[in-house]
N, C-alpha and C positions, 0 to 999 in steps of 0.2 A: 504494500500500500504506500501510494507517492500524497506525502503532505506537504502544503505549505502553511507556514507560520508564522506570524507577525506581532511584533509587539510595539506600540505606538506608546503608549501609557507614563513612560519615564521619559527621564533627557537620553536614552540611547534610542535610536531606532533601531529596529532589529528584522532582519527576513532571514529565513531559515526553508529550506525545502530537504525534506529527509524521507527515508524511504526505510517503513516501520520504525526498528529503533537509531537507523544506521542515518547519521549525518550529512548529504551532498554538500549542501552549502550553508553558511550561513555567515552572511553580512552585515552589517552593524554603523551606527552615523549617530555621533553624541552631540548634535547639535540642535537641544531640543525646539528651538524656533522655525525647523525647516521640516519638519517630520511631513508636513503637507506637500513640501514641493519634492521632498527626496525619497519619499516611499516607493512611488509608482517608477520612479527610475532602479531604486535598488529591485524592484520585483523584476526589472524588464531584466536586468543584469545577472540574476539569481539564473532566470529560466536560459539565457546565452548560455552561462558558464555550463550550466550541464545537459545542457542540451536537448531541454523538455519545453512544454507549454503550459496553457492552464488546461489541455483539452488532457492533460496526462495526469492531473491532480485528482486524487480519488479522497480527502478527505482537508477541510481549511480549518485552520486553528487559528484562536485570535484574542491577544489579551484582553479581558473585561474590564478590566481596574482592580480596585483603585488606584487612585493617580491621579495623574493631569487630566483635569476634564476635556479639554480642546483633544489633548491626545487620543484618550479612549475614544472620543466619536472619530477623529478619522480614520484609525486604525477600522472599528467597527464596522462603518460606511463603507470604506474597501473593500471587506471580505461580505459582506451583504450583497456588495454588487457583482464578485464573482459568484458569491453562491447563486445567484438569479439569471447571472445571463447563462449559465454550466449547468445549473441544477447540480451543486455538488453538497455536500451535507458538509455543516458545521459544528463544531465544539467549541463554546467559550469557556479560557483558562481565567483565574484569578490570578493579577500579578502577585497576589500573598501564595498561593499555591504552586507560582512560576518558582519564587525564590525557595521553596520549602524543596521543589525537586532539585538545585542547584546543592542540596546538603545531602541529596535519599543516600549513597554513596558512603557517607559517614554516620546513619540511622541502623538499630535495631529494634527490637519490640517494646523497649524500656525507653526509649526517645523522644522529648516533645519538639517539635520543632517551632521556635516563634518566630515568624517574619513578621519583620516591621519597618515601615516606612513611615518616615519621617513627615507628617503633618504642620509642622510649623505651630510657633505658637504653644508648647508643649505639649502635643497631639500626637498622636502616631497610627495608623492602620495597622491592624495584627491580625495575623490567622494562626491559629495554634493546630498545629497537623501529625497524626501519629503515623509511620508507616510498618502496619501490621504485616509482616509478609511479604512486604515489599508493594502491598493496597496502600495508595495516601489516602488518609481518610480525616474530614476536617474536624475537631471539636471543637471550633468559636473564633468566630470573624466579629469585629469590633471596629469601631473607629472613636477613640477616647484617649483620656489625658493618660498621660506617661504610666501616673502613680496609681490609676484607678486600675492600668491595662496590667502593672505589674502587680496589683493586689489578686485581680483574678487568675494569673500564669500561679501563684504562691497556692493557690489552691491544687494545683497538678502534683506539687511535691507529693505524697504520699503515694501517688501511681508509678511515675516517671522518677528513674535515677539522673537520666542523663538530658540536659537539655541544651539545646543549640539556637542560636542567634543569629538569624541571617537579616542582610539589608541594610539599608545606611540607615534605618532607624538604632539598629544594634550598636554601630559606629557613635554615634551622635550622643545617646545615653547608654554608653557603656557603662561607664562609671558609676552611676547610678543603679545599674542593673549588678554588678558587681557589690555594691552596699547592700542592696536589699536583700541577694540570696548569702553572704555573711551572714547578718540577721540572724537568716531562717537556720540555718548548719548552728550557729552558737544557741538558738534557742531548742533547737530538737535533739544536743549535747548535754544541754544543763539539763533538760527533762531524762536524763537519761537513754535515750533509745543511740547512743554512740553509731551501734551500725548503720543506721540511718543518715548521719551528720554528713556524708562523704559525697556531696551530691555534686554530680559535675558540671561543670558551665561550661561552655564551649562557645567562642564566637567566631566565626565564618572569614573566610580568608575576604582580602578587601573585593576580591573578584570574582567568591562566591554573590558579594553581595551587588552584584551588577543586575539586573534583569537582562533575559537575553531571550532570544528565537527559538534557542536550542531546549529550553526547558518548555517553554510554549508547546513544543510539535510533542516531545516526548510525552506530556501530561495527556495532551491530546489524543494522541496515540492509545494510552492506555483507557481514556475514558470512554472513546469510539469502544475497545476491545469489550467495554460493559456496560453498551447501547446506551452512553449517554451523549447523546447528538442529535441533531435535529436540523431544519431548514433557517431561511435567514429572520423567518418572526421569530424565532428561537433564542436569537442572540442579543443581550441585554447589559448594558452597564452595570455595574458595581462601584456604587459612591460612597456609603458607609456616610460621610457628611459631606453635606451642600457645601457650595461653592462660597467664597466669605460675603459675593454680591447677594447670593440666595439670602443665605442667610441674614443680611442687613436687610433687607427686601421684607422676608418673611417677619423681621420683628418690629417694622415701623406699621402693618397692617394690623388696625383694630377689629376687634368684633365686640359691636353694642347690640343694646336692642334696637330696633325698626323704631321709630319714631311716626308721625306723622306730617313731622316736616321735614325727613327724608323720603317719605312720597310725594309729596309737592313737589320737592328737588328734582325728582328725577321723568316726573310723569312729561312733563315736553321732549325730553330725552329716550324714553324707554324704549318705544319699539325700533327706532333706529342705532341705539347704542347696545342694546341690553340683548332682547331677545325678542324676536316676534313671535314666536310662539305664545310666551306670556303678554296678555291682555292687561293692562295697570287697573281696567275695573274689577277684573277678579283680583288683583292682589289687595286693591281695597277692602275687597269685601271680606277675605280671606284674613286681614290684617285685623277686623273689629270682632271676629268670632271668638268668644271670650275661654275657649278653648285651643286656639294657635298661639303657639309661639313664632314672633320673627326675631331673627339676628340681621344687621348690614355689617359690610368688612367697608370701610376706611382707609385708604391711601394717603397721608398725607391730608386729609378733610375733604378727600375726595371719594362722593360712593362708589366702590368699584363690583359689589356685588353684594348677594341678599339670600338669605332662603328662611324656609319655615318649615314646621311642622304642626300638622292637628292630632291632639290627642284624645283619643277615644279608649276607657275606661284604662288599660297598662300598656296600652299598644300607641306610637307616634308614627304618624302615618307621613313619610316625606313628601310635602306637597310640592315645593320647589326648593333649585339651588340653581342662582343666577350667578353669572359673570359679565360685568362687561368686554365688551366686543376684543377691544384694542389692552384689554389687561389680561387675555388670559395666558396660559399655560408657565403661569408664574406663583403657583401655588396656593391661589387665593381659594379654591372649590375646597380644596382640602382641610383646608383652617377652615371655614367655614363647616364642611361635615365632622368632622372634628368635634367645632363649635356646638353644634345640633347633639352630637351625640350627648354629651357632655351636661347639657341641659336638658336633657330627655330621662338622661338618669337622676339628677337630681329633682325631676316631676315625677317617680317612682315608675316610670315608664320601664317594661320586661324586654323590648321588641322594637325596633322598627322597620317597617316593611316602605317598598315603594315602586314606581313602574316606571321606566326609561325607554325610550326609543329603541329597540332593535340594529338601529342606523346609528347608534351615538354611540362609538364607541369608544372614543375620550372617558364620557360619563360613566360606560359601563366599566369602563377600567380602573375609575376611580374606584367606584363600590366595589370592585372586587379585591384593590389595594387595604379595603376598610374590613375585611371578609366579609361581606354583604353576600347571601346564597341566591341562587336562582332558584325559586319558589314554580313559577308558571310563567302561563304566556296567554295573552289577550290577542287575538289574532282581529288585524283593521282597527287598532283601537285610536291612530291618531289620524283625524280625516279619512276614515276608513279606508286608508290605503297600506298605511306602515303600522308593524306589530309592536305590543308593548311586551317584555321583556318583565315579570314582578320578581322581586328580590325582597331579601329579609335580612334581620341579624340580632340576634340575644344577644343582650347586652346587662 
C-alpha cells in the first residue's frame, strides 16, 4: 500500500510518501509562513523523485492538529481535494499522536508517553498515549495550563514506571517537569513503598521532538490496518482551544434576557438581517407568553442574535435560535444554546426537544455538537416542501 502524508500543523512542512511501513521519500521546509505556497510544490517533487503519481496512492494521511490553525486547514484542504478528485480514502493523524510514534521505538507496556506542545502563554496541548503491543492507544488529549496538565500525567504514576517527553512542549518546561516528578519519587519514599520511588523520566532527543511526514504515514498506516478511515467528510481538525481572536471574540458576547426594546431595535432590520424564515410578529407574540423564555447575545451593544424556549410542564420546547446574517459562524448559536440550556435547567426543565430543517445542516451540527438525538421526522413540515428533522436531549 502507497501512502502519502502530510503534515502542515507546525513550522516544519513535511511530505512523506511511503509504501506500508517502508519510507520512499520524505521532504520537509521549516519555514512556517510559506506552508501555502510550498506544499503543492514539495508534493509535485515527492511524486518526480520516485516516480509515482497520485493515480498510485492507495491510502492519504494528514495531520489534524493541534497547532497552527492557518496550518491544519491547509494541510487539511489539500488532502480533501485529492481524496475527491481520486476517491482515495483518508486517515487523520493527531500531531500529539504524530510525536508519540517518533518515541514507539523506545516504549514498552509500562510506558506513558506525553507529547506536548507548547501553547504559549503557559499552555500546552498533551496527548498521553500507551503503546500496548506495539497498538498506540490514547488515554487523554487536553489542551490546558502546564501545572493542571502535569497534575493529571501524576495520576498515571501508579500504572506507568516509565514515562517519556516528547515535543518542544517537553523542551520549554523541562525543568518544571523534572521538579514535579522529584516530588512524586520523594513523597512515594517517605510513604515507604521505596520500590516504587525509581520512576523514570525520559525526555526525547531535540529531533524526536520535531513533527515530521514520517510518523504521519506510519500512524496512518496502522490505523487504515484497523479500519479506521474514511472519505474527505471524515477529516476534521483538532483544536483543543480556540484561536486567542476566538477566544477574545467569544468573551466580549453577552447573553441577557430579550427585552422589549431589543424588539423594537431590530424589527426594521429583521427579515433582511436576521432570518426570513422568522416572522418579528410571531417573535412578539412568542416573547409575551408568560411561559417563554428569551435570551439576545450582544456584540459590543450590538444585537447579533436571539432565541427562546417555551416551557410546557418539564419539557422546553426550542422555539428558535437566530443569528445575524453577516455574524455568523463565529460562535454566537452556541453561546446562545449553551445559554438556553443552562436556563432551562434552572426552570427545573428534564428535556428539550426541537425540529430543524433537514436542509440546515450548520444547525443540525450544532445540536449534534450539544448531543441533541434525532427523535423523528415530520415529512413537508416547512412550506410543505422541506422535512423537519425532531431532536431531543436530557439534561
Amino acid at each position: 500500500m502507497k501512502i502519502l502524508a502530510i503534515d502542515t500543523s507546525s513550522q516544519v512542512c513535511s511530505v512523506t510518501i511511503a509504501e506500508d511501513n517502508n519510507i520512499l521519500i520524505n521532504l520537509n521546509n521549516d519555514d512556517e509562513k510559506t506552508h501555502s505556497a510550498k506544499l503543492m510544490p514539495m508534493v509535485d517533487e515527492a511524486f518526480k523523485t520516485t516516480g509515482l503519481t497520485l493515480d498510485n496512492i492507495d491510502l492519504l494521511s494528514c495531520c489534524t492538529g493541534p497547532g497552527s490553525f492557518t496550518g491544519v486547514r491547509i494541510g487539511i484542504a489539500t488532502i480533501k481535494a485529492f481524496a475527491d478528485v481520486k476517491n482515495i480514502p483518508i486517515v487523520g493523524v493527531s500531531s500529539l499522536e504524530s510525536l508519540a510514534y517518533n518515541v514507539k521505538q523506545n516504549c514498552d507496556n509500562n510506558t506513558l508517553v506525553c507529547s506536548l506542545i507548547d501553547a504559549k502563554n503557559n499552555n500546552v496541548y498533551c496527548g498521553l498515549y500507551n503503546f500496548s503491543d506495539g497498538d498506540c492507544t490514547l488515554l487523554e488529549m487536553m489542551g490546558e495550563d502546564i501545572d493542571n496538565v502535569l497534575n493529571s500525567i501524576k495520576n498515571y504514576v501508579p500504572k506507568f514506571s516509565k514515562f517519556i517527553f516528547v515535543g518542544n512542549g517537553s523542551e520549554v518546561y523541562k525543568n518544571k517537569i523534572i521538579l514535579e516528578f522529584n516530588i512524586i519519587a520523594n513523597s512515594i519514599a517517605a510513604n515507604g513503598e521505596v520500590e516504587n520511588s525509581n520512576i523514570n523520566v525520559v525526555f526525547a532527543s531535540s529531533t524526536s521532538n520535531i513533527q515530521n511526514g514520517i510518523s504521519i504515514a506510519t500512524a496512518g498506516y496502522n490505523k487504515f490496518l484497523k479500519g479506521e478511515y474514511g472519505n474527505s467528510s471524515s477529516l476534521l481538525p483538532i483544536y483543543l482551544k480556540k484561536s486567542q481572536a476566538e477566544r477574545t471574540l467569544e468573551e466580549s458576547i453577552q447573553i441577557l434576557p430579550l427585552t422589549e426594546e431589543d424588539i423594537h431595535t431590530i424589527s426594521p432590520i429583521f427579515a433582511s438581517e436576521f432570518d426570513e424564515f422568522w416572522n418579528i410578529d410571531i417573535l412578539k407574540n412568542d416573547f409575551k407568553n408568560e411561559n417563554s423564555t428569551y435570551l439576545v447575545a450582544k456584540l459590543h451593544n450590538e444585537i447579533v442574535g436571539f432565541a427562546g424556549f417555551l416551557k410546557v410542564v418539564d419539557e422546553a420546547n426550542l422555539m428558535n435560535i437566530v443569528t445575524k446574517v453577516n455574524k455568523r459562524q463565529l460562535g454566537i448559536g452556541a453561546k446562545l444554546l449553551s445559554a438556553v440550556i443552562s436556563e432551562a435547567k434552572k426552570q427545573n426543565c428534564t428535556s428539550i426537544t426541537l425540529e430543524v430543517n433537514a436542509n440546515n445542516l450548520p444547525a443540525i451540527h450544532l445540536y449534534e455538537k450539544f448531543n441533541f438525538k434525532r427523535i423523528g421526522l415530520r415529512k413537508k413540515y416547512y412550506n410543505n416542501t422541506d422535512d423537519a428533522i425532531l431532536m431531543a436531549i436530557q439534561i
